[in-house]
VMD Tcl script that draws the C-alpha trace (Angstrom):
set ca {
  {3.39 -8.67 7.17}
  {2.01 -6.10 4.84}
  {0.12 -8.04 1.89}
  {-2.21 -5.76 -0.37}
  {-4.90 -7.21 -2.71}
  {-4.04 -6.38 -6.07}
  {-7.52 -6.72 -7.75}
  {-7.40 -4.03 -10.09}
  {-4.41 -5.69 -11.97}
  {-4.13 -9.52 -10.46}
  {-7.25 -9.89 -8.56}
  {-4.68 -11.81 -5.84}
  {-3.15 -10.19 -2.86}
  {0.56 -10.53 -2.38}
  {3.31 -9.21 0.38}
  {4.89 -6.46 -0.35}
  {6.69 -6.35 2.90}
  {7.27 -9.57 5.43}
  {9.34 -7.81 8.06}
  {8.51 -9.12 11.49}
  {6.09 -7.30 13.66}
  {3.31 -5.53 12.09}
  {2.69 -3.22 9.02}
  {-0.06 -1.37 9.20}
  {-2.22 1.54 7.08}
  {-0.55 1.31 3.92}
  {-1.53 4.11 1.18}
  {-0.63 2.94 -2.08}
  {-0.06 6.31 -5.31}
  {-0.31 4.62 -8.72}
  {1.57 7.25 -10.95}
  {0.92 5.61 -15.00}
  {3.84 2.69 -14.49}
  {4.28 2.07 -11.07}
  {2.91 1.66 -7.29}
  {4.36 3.22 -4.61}
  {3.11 1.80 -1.42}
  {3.42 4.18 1.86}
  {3.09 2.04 5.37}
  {3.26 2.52 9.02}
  {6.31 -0.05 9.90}
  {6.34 -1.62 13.51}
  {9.54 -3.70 12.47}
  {11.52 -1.71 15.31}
  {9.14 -1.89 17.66}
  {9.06 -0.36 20.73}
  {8.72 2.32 20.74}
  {9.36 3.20 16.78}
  {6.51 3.15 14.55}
  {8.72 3.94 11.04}
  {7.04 4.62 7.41}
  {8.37 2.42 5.01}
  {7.53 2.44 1.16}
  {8.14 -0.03 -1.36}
  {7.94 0.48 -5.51}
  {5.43 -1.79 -7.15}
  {5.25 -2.98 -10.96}
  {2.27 -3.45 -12.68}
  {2.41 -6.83 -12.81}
  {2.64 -7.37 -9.26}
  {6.51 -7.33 -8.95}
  {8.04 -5.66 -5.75}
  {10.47 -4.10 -6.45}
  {11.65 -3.15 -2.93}
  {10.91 -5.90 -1.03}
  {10.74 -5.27 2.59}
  {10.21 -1.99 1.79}
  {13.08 1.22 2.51}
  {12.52 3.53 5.37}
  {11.68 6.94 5.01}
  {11.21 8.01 8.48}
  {12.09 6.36 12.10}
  {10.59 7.63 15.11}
  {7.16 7.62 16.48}
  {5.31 7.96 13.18}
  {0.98 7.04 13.46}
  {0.28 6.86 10.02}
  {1.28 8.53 6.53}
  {-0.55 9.76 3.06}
  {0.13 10.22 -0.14}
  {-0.56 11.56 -3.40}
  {0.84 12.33 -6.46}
  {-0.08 15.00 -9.67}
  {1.88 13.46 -12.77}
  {5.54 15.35 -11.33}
  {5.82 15.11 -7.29}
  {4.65 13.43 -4.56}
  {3.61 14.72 -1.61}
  {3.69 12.42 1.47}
  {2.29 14.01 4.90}
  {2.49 12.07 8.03}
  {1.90 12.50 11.56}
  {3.59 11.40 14.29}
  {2.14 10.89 17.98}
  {2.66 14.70 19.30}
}
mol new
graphics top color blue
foreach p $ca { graphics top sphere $p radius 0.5 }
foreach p [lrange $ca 0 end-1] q [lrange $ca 1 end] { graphics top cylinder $p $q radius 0.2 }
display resetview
């Protein structure tokens, strides 16, 4: 289960994803309204190590719970970042 803790707005953690297996290295891009939370996803597991990524409201409120895949295969871990207009999310999978 992925839980983050939320200090900055609730000071509480919550789950933002409660698949089964682990979720792991989540990078989380805050871009003026919303979250966007980036995580290694072991849901398929094995051999699949997926990124998932879930929106996030201010107040706490996933808004993709569970979280929707982005990429399936062999992924290690993923980053993003954002500059006010794009995203850019790199990852690296185990080559």
């Amino acid at each position: 289960m992925l839980t983050l803790l939320w200090t900055l707005f609730l000071g509480s953690a919550f789950p933002v994803s409660t698949a089964i297996n682990d979720q792991l290295y989540p990078s989380v891009v805050f871009t003026g309204g919303l979250s966007y939370v980036f995580w290694v996803d072991l849901r398929y597991y094995p051999p699949d190590r997926s990124i998932f990524a879930a929106r996030v409201a201010a107040d706490g409120t996933v808004l993709d719970p569970g979280g929707r895949e982005i990429l399936r295969g062999r992924c290690e871990w993923a980053d993003a970042a954002f500059d006010g207009s794009n995203f850019l999310v790199a990852l690296q999978d185990s080559c």
